[in-house]
C-alpha positions as CSV (number, residue, x, y, z in Angstrom):
1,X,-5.7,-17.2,-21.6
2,X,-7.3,-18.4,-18.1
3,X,-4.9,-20.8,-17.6
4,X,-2.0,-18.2,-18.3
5,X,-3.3,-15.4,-16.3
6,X,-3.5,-18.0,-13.0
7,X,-0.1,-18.8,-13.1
8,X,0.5,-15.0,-14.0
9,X,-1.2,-13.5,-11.0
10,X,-0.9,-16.1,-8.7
11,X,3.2,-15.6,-9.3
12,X,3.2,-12.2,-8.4
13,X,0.6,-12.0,-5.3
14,X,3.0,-14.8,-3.7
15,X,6.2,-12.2,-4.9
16,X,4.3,-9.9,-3.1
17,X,3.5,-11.9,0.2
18,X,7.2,-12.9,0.1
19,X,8.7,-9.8,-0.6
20,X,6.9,-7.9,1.7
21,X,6.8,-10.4,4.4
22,X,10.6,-10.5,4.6
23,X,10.7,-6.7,4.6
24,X,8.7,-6.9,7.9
25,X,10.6,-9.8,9.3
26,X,14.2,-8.1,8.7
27,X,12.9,-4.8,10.2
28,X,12.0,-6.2,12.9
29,X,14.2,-8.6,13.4
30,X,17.0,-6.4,13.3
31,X,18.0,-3.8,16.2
32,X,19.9,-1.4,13.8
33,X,16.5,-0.8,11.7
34,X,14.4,0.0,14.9
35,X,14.2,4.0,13.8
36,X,10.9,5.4,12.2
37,X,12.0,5.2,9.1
38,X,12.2,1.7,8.8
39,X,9.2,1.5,11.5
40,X,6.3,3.2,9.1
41,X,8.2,0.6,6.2
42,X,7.5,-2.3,8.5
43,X,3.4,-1.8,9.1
44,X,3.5,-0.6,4.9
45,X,4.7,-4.1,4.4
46,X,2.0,-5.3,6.6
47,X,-0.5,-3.2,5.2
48,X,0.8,-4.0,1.6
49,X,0.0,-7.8,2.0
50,X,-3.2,-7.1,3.8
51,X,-4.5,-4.8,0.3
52,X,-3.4,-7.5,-2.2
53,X,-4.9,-10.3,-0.3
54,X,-8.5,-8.5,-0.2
55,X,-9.1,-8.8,-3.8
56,X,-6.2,-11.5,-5.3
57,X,-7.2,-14.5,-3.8
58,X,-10.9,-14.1,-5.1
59,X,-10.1,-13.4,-8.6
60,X,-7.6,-16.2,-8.1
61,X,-10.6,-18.1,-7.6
62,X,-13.2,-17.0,-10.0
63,X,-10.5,-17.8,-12.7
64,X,-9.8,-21.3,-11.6
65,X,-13.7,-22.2,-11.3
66,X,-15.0,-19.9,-13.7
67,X,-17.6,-19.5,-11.6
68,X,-17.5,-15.1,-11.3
69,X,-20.1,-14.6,-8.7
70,X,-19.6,-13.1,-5.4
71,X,-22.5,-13.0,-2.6
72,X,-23.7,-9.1,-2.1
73,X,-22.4,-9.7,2.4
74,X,-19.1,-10.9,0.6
75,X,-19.0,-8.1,-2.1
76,X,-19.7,-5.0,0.4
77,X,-17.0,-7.2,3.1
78,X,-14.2,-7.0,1.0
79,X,-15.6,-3.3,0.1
80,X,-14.8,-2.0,3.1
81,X,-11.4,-3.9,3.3
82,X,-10.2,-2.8,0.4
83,X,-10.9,0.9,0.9
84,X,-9.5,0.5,4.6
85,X,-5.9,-0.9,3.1
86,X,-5.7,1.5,0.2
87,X,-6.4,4.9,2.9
88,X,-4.0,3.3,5.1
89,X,-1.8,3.2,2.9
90,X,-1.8,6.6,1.6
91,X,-2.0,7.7,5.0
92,X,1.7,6.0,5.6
93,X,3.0,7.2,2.6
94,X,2.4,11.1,3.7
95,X,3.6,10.2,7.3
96,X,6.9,8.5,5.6
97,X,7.5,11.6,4.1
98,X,6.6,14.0,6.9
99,X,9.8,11.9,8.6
100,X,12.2,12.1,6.1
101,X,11.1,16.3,5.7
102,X,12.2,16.4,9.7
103,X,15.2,13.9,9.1
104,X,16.9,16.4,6.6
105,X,15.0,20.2,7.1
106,X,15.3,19.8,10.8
107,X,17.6,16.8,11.7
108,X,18.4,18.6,15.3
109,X,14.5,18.0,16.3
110,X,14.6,14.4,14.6
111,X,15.1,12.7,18.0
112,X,12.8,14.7,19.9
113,X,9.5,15.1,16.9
114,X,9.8,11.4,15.8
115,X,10.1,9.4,18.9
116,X,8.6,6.2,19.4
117,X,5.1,7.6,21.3
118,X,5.3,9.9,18.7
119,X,5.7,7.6,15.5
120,X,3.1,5.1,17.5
121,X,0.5,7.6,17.8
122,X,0.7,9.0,13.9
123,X,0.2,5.0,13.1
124,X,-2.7,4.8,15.4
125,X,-4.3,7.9,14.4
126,X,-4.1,6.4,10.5
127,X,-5.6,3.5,11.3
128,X,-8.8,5.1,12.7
129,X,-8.8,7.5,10.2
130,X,-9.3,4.5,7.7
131,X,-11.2,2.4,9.7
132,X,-13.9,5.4,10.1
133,X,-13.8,6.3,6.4
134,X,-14.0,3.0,5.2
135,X,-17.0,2.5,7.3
136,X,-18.6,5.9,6.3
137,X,-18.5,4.5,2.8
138,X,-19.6,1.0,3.4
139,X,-22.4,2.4,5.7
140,X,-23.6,4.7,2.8
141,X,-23.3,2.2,0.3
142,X,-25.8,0.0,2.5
143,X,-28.5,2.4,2.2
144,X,-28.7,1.8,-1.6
145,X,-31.1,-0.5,-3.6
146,X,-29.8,-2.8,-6.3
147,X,-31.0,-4.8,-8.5
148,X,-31.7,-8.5,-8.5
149,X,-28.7,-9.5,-10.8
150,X,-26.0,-7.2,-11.2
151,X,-22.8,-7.3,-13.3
152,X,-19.3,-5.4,-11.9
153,X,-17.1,-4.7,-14.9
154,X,-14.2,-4.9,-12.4
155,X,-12.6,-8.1,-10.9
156,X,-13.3,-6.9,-7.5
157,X,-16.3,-4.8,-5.9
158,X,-15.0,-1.4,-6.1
159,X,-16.6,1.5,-4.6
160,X,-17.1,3.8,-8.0
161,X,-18.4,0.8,-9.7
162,X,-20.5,-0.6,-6.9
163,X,-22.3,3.0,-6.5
164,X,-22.9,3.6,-10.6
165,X,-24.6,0.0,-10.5
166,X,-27.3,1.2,-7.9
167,X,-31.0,0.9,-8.8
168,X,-31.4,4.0,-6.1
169,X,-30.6,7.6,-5.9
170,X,-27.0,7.9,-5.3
171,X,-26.5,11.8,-5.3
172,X,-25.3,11.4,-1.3
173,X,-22.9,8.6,-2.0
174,X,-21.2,10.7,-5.5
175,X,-20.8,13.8,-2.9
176,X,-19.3,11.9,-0.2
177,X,-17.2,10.0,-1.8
178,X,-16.0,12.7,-3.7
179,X,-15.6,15.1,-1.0
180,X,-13.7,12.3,0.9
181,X,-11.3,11.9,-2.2
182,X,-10.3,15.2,-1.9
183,X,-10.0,15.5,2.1
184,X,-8.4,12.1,2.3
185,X,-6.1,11.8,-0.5
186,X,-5.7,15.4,-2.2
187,X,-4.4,16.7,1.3
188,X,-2.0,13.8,2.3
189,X,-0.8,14.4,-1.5
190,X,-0.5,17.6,-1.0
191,X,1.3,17.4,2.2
192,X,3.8,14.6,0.7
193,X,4.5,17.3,-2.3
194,X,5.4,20.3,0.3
195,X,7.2,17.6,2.2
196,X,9.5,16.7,-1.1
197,X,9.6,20.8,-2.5
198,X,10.9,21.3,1.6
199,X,13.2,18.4,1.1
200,X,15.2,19.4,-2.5
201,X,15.1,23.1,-1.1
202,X,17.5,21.8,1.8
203,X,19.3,19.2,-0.4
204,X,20.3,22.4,-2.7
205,X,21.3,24.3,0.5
206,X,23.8,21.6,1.0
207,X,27.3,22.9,0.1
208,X,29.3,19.3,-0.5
209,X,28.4,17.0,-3.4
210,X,28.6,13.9,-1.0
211,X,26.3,15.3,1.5
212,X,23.8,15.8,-1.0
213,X,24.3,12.6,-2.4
214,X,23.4,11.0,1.2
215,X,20.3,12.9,2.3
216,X,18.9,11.9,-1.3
217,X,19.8,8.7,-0.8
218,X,17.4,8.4,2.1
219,X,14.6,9.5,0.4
220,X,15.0,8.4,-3.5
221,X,13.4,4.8,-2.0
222,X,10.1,6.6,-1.2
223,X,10.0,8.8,-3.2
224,X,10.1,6.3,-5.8
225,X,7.0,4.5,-3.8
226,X,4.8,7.4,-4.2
227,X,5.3,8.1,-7.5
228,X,4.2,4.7,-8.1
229,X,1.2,4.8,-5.7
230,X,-0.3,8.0,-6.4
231,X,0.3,7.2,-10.6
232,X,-1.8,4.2,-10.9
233,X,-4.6,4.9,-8.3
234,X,-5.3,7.9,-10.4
235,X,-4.8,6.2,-13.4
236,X,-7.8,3.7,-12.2
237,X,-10.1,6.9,-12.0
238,X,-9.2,8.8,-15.0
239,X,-9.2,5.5,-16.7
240,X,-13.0,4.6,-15.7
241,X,-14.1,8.2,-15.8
242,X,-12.6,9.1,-19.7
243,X,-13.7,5.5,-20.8
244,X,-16.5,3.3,-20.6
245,X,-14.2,0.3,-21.2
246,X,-14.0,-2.1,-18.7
247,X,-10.5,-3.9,-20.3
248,X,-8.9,-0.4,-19.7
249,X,-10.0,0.3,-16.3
250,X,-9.2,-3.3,-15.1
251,X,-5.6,-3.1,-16.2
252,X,-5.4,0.1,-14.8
253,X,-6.6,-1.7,-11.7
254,X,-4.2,-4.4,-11.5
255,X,-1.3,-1.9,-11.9
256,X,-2.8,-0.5,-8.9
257,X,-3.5,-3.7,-6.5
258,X,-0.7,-6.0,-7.9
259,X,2.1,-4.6,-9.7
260,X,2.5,-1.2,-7.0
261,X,2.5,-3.6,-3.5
262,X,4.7,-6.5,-5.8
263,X,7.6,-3.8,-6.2
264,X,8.1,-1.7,-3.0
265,X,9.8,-4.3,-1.1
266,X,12.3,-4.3,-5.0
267,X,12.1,-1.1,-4.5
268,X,13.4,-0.7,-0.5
269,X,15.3,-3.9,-1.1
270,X,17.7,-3.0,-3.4
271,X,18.0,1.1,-3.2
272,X,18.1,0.8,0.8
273,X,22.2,-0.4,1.9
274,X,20.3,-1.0,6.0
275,X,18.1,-3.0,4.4
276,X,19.8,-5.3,1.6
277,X,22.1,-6.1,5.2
278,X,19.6,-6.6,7.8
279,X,17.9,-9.3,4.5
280,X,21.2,-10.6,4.2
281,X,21.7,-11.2,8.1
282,X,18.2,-12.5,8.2
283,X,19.1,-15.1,5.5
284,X,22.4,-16.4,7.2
285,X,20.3,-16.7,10.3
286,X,17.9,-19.0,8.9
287,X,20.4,-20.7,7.2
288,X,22.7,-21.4,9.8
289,X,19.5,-22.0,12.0
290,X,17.7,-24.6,9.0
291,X,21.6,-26.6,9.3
292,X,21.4,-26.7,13.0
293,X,18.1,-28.3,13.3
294,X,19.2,-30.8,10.9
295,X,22.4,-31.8,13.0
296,X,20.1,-31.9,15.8
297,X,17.8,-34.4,13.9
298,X,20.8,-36.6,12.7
299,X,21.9,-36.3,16.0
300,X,18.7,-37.7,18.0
């Protein structure tokens, strides 16, 4: 099966690269798509590539050497990485929906509540908001003892796993990281949930068939994001904490850092009409741009 699940894995982190590469590259190559909307999509894509590539490549390696050891600096490295991406994430997620509840509950304030210092400052904010939890927990895990060989049933060093293995007490680290699952992703979900009850209670309000039709439109794309996001990083918890089985919560795991980031740019790409044109204008470019240099060549 190793040489099966190479080609299987390595196929869809370089889907992933690709798709959400040209997500970034259309938004921002594109005039018409510089609203925050497609703004907060742009630094998800970013953000996206930057989460698969902290555990993919390894595991890409470790299959083709079969050679599944990681140094303990590398281990607690890509630690801190990975938690950074995946609360960065989250954090985007709530503030994507946050602008789509002012786009259609208050669309007179849109303007005004998401400018571009505004929309630049709730992406700044999220970033050190990640960057200080994912320290908190790295710094914490630090403090523990482990043992001279150790074995991670998980194909990448994951918090949970990394402070069950500990040879140490660990009662601080449990409660912390706890305590920061609830702050840092029950609220946002929380928020993203009023955000969405907020949102159908306006599309309801709306008396024509069409106009509902449109503001739904703009949000079925996310919407559909979330879903995903929030179903498999809970299904990685509840997975690992009904289950001692490592085949279950690895699965769970992939779903979670391969197949979620492989499918929102499918997702955006083909629900979104601003986006399937500002790809298709992006293509024609490089086309016509990829024929030009070769008349230039032939040319010379």
């Amino acid at each position: 099966m190793q040489p099966f699940l190479f080609g299987l894995f390595l196929s869809m982190y370089l889907v992933t690269i690709l798709g959400n590469l040209l997500i970034f590259l259309a938004v921002s190559s594109d005039s018409h798509l510089h609203m925050p909307m497609y703004f907060f999509l742009a630094n998800l894509s970013f953000v996206d590539i930057c989460f698969t590539s902290t555990t993919i490549p390894k595991m890409l390696v470790n299959i083709e050497t079969q050679r599944k050891v990681i140094p303990y600096g590398s281990c607690i490295t890509q630690m801190y990485f990975f938690i950074l991406f995946a609360t960065l994430d989250n954090f985007l997620l709530t503030v994507m929906a946050y602008d789509r509840f002012v786009a259609i509950c208050h669309p007179l304030y849109y303007m005004a509540t998401m400018s571009p210092g505004h929309c630049g400052l709730l992406v700044l904010v999220s970033r050190i908001m990640s960057v200080l939890h994912s320290l908190l927990q790295t710094l914490m895990v630090l403090q523990l003892s482990f043992c001279t060989e150790v074995e991670i049933p998980q194909f990448f060093c994951e918090l949970n796993q990394m402070i069950q293995l500990a040879c140490s007490d660990t009662f601080l680290n449990n409660m912390v990281m706890y305590s920061a699952a609830v702050l840092l992703a029950g609220v946002p979900l929380a928020g993203v949930l009023y955000s969405y009850s907020k949102i159908v209670s306006s599309i309801c309000g709306i008396s024509s068939s069409q106009g509902k039709h449109k503001a739904f439109s703009t949000c079925v794309s996310h919407l559909s994001v979330v879903s995903l996001f929030y179903c498999t990083s809970l299904g990685v918890y509840l997975s690992s904490a009904a289950t001692q089985s490592s085949h279950s919560s690895a699965v769970a795991s992939v779903m979670y850092t391969m197949v979620t980031p492989m499918l929102n740019p499918f997702i955006y790409s083909l629900r979104d009409k601003d986006i399937k044109e500002a790809l298709n204008v992006f293509f024609r470019a490089a086309v016509k741009g990829s024929f030009f240099n070769k008349y230039l060549c032939l040319q010379a």
